[in-house]
N, C-alpha and C positions, 0 to 999 in steps of 0.2 A: 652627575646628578646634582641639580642645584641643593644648596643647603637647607633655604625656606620654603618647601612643597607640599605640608602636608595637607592634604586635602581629608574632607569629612569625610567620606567612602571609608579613605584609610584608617582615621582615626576609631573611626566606629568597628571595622573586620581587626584591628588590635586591641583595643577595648575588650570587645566578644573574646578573642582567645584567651586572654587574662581572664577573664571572668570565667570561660568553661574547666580552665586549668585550676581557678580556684575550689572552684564549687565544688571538686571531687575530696576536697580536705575535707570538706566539713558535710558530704550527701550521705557516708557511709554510718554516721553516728549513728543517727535515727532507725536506722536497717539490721543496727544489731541483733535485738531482740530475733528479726526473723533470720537471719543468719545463724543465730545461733541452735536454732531448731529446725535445719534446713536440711536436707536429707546427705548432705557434705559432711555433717555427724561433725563440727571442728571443736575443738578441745578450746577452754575458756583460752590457754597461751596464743593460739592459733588464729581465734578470733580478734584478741590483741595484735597481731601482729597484720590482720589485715588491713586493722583500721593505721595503726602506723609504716609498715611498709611504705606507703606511698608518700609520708609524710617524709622521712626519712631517705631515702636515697631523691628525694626530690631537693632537701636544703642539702646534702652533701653535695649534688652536683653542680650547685649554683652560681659555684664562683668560676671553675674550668668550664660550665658549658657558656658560663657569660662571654669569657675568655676567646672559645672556642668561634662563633659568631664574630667580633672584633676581629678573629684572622681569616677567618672563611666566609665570612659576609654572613649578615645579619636576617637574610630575607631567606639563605639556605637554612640556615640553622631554625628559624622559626618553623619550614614547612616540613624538616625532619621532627621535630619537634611533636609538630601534628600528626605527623604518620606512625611514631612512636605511642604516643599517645592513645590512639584507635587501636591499632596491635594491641597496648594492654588491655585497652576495655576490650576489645572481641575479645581476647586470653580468660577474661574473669566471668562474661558471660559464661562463656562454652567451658569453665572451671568442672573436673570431674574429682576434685579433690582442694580440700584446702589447701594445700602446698600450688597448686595451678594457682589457685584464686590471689596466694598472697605473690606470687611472681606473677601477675598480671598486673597489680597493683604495683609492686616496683617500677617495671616496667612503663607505667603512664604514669608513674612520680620521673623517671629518667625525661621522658618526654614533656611535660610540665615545666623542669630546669631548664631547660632548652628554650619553652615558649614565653616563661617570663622577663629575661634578661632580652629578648629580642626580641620583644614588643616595645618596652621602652627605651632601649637605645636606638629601635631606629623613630621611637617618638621622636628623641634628644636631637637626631639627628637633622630631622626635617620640620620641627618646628622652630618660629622663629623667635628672636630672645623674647620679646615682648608678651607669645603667646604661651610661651613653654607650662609658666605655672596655672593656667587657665588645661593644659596637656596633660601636664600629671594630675588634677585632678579628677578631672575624667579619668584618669589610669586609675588613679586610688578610689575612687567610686566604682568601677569594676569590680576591685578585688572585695567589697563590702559586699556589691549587689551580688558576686560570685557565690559569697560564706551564704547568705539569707537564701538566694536560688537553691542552692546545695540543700540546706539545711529543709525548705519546699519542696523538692523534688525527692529528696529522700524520704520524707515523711507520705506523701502521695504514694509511691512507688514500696511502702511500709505497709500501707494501708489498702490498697488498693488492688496492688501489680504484684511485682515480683523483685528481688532484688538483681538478677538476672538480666530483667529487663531495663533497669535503672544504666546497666554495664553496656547494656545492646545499645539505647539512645546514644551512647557519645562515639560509638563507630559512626554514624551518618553524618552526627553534628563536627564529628572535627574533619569528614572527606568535607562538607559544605565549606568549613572557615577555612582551609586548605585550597579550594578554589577560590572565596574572594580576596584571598591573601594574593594570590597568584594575578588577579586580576585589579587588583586598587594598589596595593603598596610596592612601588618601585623601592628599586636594591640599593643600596647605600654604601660609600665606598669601605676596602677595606683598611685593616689596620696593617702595616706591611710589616710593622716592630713587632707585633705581636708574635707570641710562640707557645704552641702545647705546653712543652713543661712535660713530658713525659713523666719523670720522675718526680716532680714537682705535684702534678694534678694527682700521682696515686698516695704522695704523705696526706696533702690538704685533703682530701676526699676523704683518706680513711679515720684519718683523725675528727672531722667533722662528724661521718658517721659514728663513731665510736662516741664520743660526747653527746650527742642524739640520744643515740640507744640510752646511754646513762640514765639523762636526761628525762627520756620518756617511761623508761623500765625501772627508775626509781621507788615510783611509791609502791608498784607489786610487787619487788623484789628485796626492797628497804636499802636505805641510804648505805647503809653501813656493810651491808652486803659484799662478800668477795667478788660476787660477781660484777655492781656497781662502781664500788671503789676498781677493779681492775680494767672496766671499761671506762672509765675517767684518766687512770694513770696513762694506759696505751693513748686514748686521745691527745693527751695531753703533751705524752713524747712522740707520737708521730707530727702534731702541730709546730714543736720545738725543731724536730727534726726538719720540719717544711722549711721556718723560718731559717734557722742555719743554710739549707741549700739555696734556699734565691737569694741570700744575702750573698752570697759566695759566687751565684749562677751569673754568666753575661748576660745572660735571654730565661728570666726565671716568668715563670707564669705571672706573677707579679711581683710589687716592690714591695716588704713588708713596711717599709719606712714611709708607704702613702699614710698610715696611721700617726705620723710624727701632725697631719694636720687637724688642728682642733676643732675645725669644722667638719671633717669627715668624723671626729670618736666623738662628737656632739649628735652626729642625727643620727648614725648608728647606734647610740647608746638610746635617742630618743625613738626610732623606730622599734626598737626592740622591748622599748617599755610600753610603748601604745599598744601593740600587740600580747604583749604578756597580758595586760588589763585584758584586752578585747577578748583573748582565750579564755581567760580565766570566766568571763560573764559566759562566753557558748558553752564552756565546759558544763557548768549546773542549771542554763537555761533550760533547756530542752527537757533536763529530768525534772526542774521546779515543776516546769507546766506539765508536764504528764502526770511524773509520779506522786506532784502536792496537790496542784490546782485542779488534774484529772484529766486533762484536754488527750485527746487521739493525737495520732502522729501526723496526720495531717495540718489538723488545727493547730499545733504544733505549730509547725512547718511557718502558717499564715500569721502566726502569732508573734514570731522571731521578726515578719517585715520591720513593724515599724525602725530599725538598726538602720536602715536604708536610705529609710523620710528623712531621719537626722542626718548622715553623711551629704546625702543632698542637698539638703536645707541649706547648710553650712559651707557648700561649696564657690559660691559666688563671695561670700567672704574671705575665703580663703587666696582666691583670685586675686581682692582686692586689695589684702595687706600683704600679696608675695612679697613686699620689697621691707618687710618688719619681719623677720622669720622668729626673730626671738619673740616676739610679743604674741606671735600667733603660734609658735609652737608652745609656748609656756601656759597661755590660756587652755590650748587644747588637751594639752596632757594633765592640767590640770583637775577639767570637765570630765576625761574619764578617772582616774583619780573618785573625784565625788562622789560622781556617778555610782562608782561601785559600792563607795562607803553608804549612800541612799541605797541602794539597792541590795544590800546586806541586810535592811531591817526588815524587809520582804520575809512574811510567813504563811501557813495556808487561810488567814482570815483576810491576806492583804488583797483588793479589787484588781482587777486586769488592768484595769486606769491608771492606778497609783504607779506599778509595775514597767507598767510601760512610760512613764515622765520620765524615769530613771534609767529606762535602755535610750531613749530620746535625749537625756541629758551626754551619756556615756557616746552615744554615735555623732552625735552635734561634735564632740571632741576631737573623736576620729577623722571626720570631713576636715576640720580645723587646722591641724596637726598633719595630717599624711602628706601633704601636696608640698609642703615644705622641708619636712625632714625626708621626702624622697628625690626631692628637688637637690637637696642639700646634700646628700651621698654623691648622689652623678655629676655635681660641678664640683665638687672637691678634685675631681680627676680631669685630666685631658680630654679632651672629644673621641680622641681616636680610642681612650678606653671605655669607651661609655655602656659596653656590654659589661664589663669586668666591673665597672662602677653598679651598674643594676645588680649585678652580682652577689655582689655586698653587699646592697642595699637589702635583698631580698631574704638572705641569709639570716640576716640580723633581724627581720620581719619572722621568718619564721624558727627561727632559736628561740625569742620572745615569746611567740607562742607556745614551744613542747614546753621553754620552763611556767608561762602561766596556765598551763594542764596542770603537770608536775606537781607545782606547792599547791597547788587549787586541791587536788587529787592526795598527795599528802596530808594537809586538814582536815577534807573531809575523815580521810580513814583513820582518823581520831577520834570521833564521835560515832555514835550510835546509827543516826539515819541523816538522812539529806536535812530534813527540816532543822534538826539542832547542827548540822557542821557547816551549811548555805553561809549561815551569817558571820563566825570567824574565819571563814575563807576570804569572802569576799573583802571582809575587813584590812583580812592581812594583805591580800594582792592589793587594795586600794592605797594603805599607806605606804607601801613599798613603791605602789609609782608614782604617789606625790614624793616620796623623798626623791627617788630619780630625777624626777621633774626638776627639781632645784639643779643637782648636778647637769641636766641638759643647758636649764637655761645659763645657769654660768659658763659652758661653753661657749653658749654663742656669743660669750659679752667678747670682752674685750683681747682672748686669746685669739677668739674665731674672726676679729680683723687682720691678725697678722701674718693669715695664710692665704693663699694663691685660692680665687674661686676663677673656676675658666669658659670660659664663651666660648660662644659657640666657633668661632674661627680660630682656637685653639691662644687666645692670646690669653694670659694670666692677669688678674686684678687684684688688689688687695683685698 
């Protein structure tokens, strides 16, 4: 398969799976309320664990199914991926109980792992150098237009349907992206070094999940908690234990020593901070405007677009200063940063107008920022790893978000009601990712010249 092929068809039936994989993060939110009075009778834990199940075995499997793709080919692992996927959603449809419901949702978070890392490596693959960062934004305008679709369709499907029927729509829509997958994007070679990792993918797995759960189950449960702190400690020695066996393995799933480059722990560290912001504003968006401002769940839903405008906006910029990563990822991260800190003075007398400059400020950022610190993960590594590269990339995308829920979620349940806890959440998530910001953009200074970024024909550059 030549190397520069991609064509629109394809680009757009990869787009669309990114974007349907995402949507399902963020369409369950707005469904709570009727979930929770649904004749499934789910206990408040239950309910929680519907909405993060999927979240959760989706970032634990991100780095092995990237992996996994790289040795089995990229175009198989995608179209399991989608068949995984529908299986969950039919599973949480036809749910006769909450335990169905939340193993359905696992279920099409396993299948999601799958469809992210091999959408964009075989982007990496067949776009050509010059178009690549014009590639990934399109991919990272996906995963925006993915959260606000989600965040739309949940609200519609709140208001209107069923949630039910929210689970029925993505059995059809992911058999449809499963045929044009089939028919526009050729397969792309494999990686022949690569290797399961048997023992490898089940430490890193569980130790990610384990840290997750923390992560997520913190503010219910309390930091200090035995049962937090002891899912922190296990993560923490099953990760240790990972790193011990690929350091030692001939053929480990991967090298933990790809972190030695400071360009890969620069946009990792930046990816994970854009998204922490970006959680952190869905987190008490959806409840501002309903439960301050009064808006339905649908309106809701229409109200979250503008996120979209801005990322879009933003993307032809993004395109154009691919070759300044530090000036456009420091800018960007810095817009959300702001963003938030404006968008923290936000109360119930503040107009829809004001409200919305300040999600348009914070997604302007997002546009800015994603195409290069996602650019930046996957050429830190070899081509042939370039599943296992999105892998990481996407990891660190959504870590950054359970922890910007997390503290988001810890602040508020410090205060009284939303309208008094909105504004030191937002506050504190905001200055926590401009001080990040600082540490990202110093990576790309002058250590991030001294490591290998790799092209597309596997040759190393300074």
């Amino acid at each position: 398969m030549p190397s520069h092929a991609l064509k629109r068809p394809t680009l757009l039936a990869l787009c669309a799976c990114v974007l349907v994989a995402q949507s399902m993060v963020a369409a369950i939110n707005l469904l709570i309320p009727q979930l929770s009075s649904s004749s499934l009778h789910p206990s408040h834990t239950q309910v929680l664990w519907t909405v993060d199940a999927y979240v959760i075995v989706f970032a634990g499997l991100l780095v092995p199914a990237g992996a996994l793709g790289d040795r089995y080919g990229r175009k198989g692992a995608l179209l399991a991926g989608l068949g995984l996927f529908a299986a969950g959603a039919a599973t949480s449809a036809l749910a006769t109980g909450p335990a169905v419901l939340i193993a359905g949702r696992g279920l099409s978070g396993a299948g999601a792992a799958l469809i992210t890392p091999a959408t964009l490596s075989i982007l990496m693959r067949l776009s050509a150098p010059e178009h690549r960062a014009r590639s990934m934004g399109a991919w990272t305008l996906s995963i925006g237009l993915g959260g606000a679709l989600g965040n739309l369709g949940g609200g519609l499907a709140g208001q209107f349907l069923t949630w039910r029927a929210l689970f029925a729509a993505m059995v059809p829509l992911a058999v449809l992206l499963a045929v044009a997958v089939v028919v526009t994007t050729p397969r792309t070679e494999r990686s022949p070094a690569g290797n399961p990792d048997p023992l490898g993918t089940l430490l890193l797995t569980t130790g990610l999940v384990a840290v997750l759960f923390g992560v997520i189950e913190g503010p219910v449960h309390g930091w200090t908690s035995a049962r937090i702190l002891g899912a922190f400690t296990a993560g923490a020695l099953l990760i240790a234990g990972f790193t011990g066996h690929a350091l030692r393995s001939p053929a480990p799933l991967f090298d933990p020593r790809v972190f030695a480059s400071a360009r890969l722990r620069a946009a990792s560290l930046g990816t994970a901070t854009g998204f922490f912001g970006l959680f952190s504003l869905f987190y008490v968006n959806s409840q501002y405007l309903q439960g301050v401002k009064g808006f339905g769940a649908a309106v809701t839903g229409l109200a979250i677009m503008p996120l979209v405008f801005g990322m879009a906006a933003t993307q032809k910029l993004a395109t154009r200063w691919a070759g300044h990563p530090r000036a456009v990822v420091g800018t960007g991260l810095a817009l959300i940063g702001l963003g938030l800190l404006g968008a923290s003075t936000a109360d119930a007398g503040t107009p829809y107008g004001v409200f919305v400059c300040w999600l348009l400020v914070i997604s302007a950022g997002a546009g800015l920022s994603m195409p290069a610190l996602t650019l930046g993960v996957v050429t830190s590594l070899p081509p042939h790893q370039a599943g296992l590269g999105s892998g990481l990339g996407t990891t660190a995308r959504e870590t950054g978000a359970a922890l910007g829920v997390a503290v988001t979620g810890t602040v508020l349940s410090a205060h009284t009601d939303l309208p008094h806890g909105m504004g030191p959440a937002l506050r504190t998530v905001g200055v926590v990712v401009l001080a990040a910001t600082a540490l990202v953009v110093a990576g790309y200074g002058s250590l991030a010249r001294r490591v290998p970024h790799y092209a597309a024909d596997g040759t190393a550059t300074p």
